[in-house]
N, C-alpha and C positions, 0 to 999 in steps of 0.2 A: 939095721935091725931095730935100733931104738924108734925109728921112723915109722916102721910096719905096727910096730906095739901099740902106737899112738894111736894111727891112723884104726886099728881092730877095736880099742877099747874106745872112740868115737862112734862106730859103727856099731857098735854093744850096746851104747848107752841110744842112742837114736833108735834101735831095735826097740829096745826098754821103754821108751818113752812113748813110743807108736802103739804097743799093747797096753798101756795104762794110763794113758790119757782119754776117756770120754771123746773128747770134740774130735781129736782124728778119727775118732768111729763116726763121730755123725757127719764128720765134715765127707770121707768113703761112701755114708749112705744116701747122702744127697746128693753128691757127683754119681753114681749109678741109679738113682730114682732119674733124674735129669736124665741120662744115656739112653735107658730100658724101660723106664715107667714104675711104677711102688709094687708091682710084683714082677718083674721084671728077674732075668738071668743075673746068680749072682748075689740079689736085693739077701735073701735067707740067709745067705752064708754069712753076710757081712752082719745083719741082726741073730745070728746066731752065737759069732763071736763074742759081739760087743755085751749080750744079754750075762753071757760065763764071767766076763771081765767086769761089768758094772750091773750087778743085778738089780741094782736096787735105783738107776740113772734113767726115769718114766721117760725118757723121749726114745731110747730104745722102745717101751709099749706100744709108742704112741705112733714109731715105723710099723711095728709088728701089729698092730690096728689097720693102718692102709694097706700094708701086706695082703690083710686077711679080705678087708674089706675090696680091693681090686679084683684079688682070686674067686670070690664070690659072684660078682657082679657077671651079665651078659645083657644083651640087647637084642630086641627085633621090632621089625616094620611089621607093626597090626593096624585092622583096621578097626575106628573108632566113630560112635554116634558123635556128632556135634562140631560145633567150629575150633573147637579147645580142646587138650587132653592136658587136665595138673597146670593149668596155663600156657600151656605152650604152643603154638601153630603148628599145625600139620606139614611132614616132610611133603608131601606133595596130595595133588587129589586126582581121582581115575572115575570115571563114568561105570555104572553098574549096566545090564542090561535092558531098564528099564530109562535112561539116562540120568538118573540122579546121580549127583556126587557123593563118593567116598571117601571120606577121609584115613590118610594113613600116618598116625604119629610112631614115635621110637620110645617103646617100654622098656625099663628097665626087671631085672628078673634076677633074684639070688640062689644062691645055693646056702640054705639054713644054717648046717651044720660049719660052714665058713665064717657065715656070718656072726654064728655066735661067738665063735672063736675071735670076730675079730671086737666084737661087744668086751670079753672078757679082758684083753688086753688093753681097748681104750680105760676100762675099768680099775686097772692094776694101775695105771698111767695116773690117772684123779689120785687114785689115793695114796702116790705116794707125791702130789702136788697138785692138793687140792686148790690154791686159788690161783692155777693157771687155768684161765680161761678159757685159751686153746682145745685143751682136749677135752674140755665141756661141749664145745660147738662141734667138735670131730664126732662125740659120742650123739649128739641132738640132730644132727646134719646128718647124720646114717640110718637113724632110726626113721627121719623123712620120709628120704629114698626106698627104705627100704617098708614102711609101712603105707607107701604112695598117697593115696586120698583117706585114709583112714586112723590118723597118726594120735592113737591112743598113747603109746607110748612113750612119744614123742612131745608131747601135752604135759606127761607126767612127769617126765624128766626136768621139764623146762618147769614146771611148779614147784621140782623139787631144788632145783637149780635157785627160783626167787627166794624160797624159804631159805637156803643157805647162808645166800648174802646178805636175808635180813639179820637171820640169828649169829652170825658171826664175822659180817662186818669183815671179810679180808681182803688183804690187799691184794689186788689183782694182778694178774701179769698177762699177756699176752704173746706169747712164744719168748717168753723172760722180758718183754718191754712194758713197764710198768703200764698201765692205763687206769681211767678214772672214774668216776659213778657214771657219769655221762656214759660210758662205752660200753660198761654194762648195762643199761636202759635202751641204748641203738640197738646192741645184739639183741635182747627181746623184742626189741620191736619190731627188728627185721625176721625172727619167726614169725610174728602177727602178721605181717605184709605177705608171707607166702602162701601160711593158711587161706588168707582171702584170695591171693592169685589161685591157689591149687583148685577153690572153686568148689569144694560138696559137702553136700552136709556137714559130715565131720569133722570139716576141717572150719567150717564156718563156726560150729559150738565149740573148735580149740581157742580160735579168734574170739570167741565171746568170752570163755572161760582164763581164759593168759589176761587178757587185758583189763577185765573185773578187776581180778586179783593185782595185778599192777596198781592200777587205779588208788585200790587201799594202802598200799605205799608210797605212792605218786598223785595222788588228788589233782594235780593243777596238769599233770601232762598232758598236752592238745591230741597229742599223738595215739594215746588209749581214750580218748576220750571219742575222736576223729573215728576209730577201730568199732566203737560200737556204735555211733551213727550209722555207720555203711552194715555191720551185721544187719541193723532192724530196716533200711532202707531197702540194700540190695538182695539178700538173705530171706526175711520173715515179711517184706513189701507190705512195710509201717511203717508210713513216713510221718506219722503227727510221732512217735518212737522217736521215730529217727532224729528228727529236726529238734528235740528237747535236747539229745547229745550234742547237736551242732550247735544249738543255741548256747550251751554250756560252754562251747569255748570261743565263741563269738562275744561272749559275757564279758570276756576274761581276756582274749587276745584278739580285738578286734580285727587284725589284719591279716587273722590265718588265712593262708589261701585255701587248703583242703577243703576247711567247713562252707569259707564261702560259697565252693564252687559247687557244693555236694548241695547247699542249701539249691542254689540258684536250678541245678540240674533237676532237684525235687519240687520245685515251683513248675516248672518247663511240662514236668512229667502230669503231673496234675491239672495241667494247664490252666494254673495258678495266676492269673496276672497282677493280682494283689502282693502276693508272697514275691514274686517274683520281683516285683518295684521294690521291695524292702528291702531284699539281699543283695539286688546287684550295685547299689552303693558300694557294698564292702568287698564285693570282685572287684570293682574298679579299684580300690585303696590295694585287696590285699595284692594280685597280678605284678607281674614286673615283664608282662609282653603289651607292649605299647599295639600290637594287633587286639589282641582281647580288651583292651582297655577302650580301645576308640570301638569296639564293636558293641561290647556292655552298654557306652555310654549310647550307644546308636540304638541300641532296643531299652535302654532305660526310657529317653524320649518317643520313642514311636507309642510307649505303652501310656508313659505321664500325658500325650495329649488326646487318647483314647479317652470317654465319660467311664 
């Protein structure tokens, strides 16, 4: 009898410990996001538990944000003008009646009313941990998707997100692992990088507009500096623009490869053969493809024994 007593108030206290520990709920929610997907059978019951028992524990939000934002979400093959659609290659191409090619990519499509819901929660998430940077990119990363080539919102997050970090300076985390100024300046950047892949106007003035504003906190960055060469070169097709941003970090970091190559490809385009002897110097230096290197230097010479 004394055996049985033991053995019930071990299985009492493991009970106990199962509803009031945090991490077995999330550790539950990750093992059935894994199984089913983040809305998936199951996914609600288990972020509904865990929300009653730690209300106030943001990575519960920060489920019930993919929750919402999963449930939301749908797909279909449409067809689309052009070789790109937000960057991406076409699933396939089919001949029209007249034999031109059609292009057919995969759009994405929400249900609002989900999506706000899943807005609200990433929300709740920030503020009760605000310098996890995680569900800053969960919340920036949705607004994306879900604002496609037009990502006002998206723009404004990610301003409001620089202004944060200037005026307060927190310590960052990354799904709890700390990280450093440096990884907050990649995550910016890598929005800049997509705005230019997405490719349209407005996503081109996000690219101009992020990376300005960077700039005045980051002066020497190649990287925004790089961001608006390509706005005025590829963008607004101003290249004496453009080449003052490239020259500016060729000033400063003689070996970048981007600017060189951006320079060398805007010599090319102009059919520049002047410019183009100037910059391909510093393709050869900056490169680490021993093919591009001997090819640079093989059109540096064809051009140097030109009059």
């Amino acid at each position: 009898m004394k055996k049985i007593l033991i053995l019930s108030a071990l299985l009492v206290g493991a009970a106990a410990y199962a509803q009031t520990d945090a991490a077995s709920y999330a550790a539950r929610y990750e093992r059935q996001v894994r199984n089913v997907g983040a809305a998936g059978v199951g996914v609600e019951t288990i972020l509904d538990r865990w929300e009653a028992d730690f209300p106030d524990d943001p990575a519960v939000y920060d489920g019930r944000s993919k929750f919402y934002l999963a449930k939301s979400m749908s797909s279909s093959v449409v067809a689309k003008e052009g070789s790109k659609y937000l960057g991406a290659d076409p699933l396939f191409s089919l001949k029209d009646s007249l034999g031109r090619d059609v292009n057919y990519f995969e759009e994405r499509f929400f249900v609002d009313s989900l999506f706000a819901l899943s807005q609200k929660a990433i929300d709740k998430a920030i503020s009760l941990s605000p310098s996890e940077l995680a569900y800053r990119v969960d919340k920036i990363t949705a607004l994306m998707l879900y604002e496609k080539g037009s990502p006002d919102l998206a723009t404004q997050e990610l301003l409001s997100l620089i202004a944060y970090n200037k005026s307060s300076a927190p310590e960052w985390t990354y799904y709890g692992a700390a990280v450093d100024e440096d990884t907050f300046v990649s995550t910016i950047q890598e929005y800049c990088f997509n705005f230019y892949r997405f490719a349209t106007p407005p996503s081109y003035e996000a690219l101009k507009t992020v990376s300005e504003t960077m700039l005045k906190l980051y002066p020497s960055n190649a990287g925004f500096m790089n961001n608006l060469g390509s706005y005025w070169l590829v963008y607004k097709k101003n290249p004496s623009k453009a080449l003052k941003w490239y020259n500016k970090v060729l000033k400063k970091y003689p070996r970048d490869y981007n600017a060189a190559k951006n320079c060398v490809v805007l010599a090319r385009s102009e059919k520049n053969t002047k410019l183009e002897k100037k910059y391909l110097p510093y393709l050869i230096e900056a490169t680490d493809s021993e093919m591009e290197k001997a090819a640079s230097r093989a059109r540096l010479e064809a051009i140097s024994k030109k009059k």
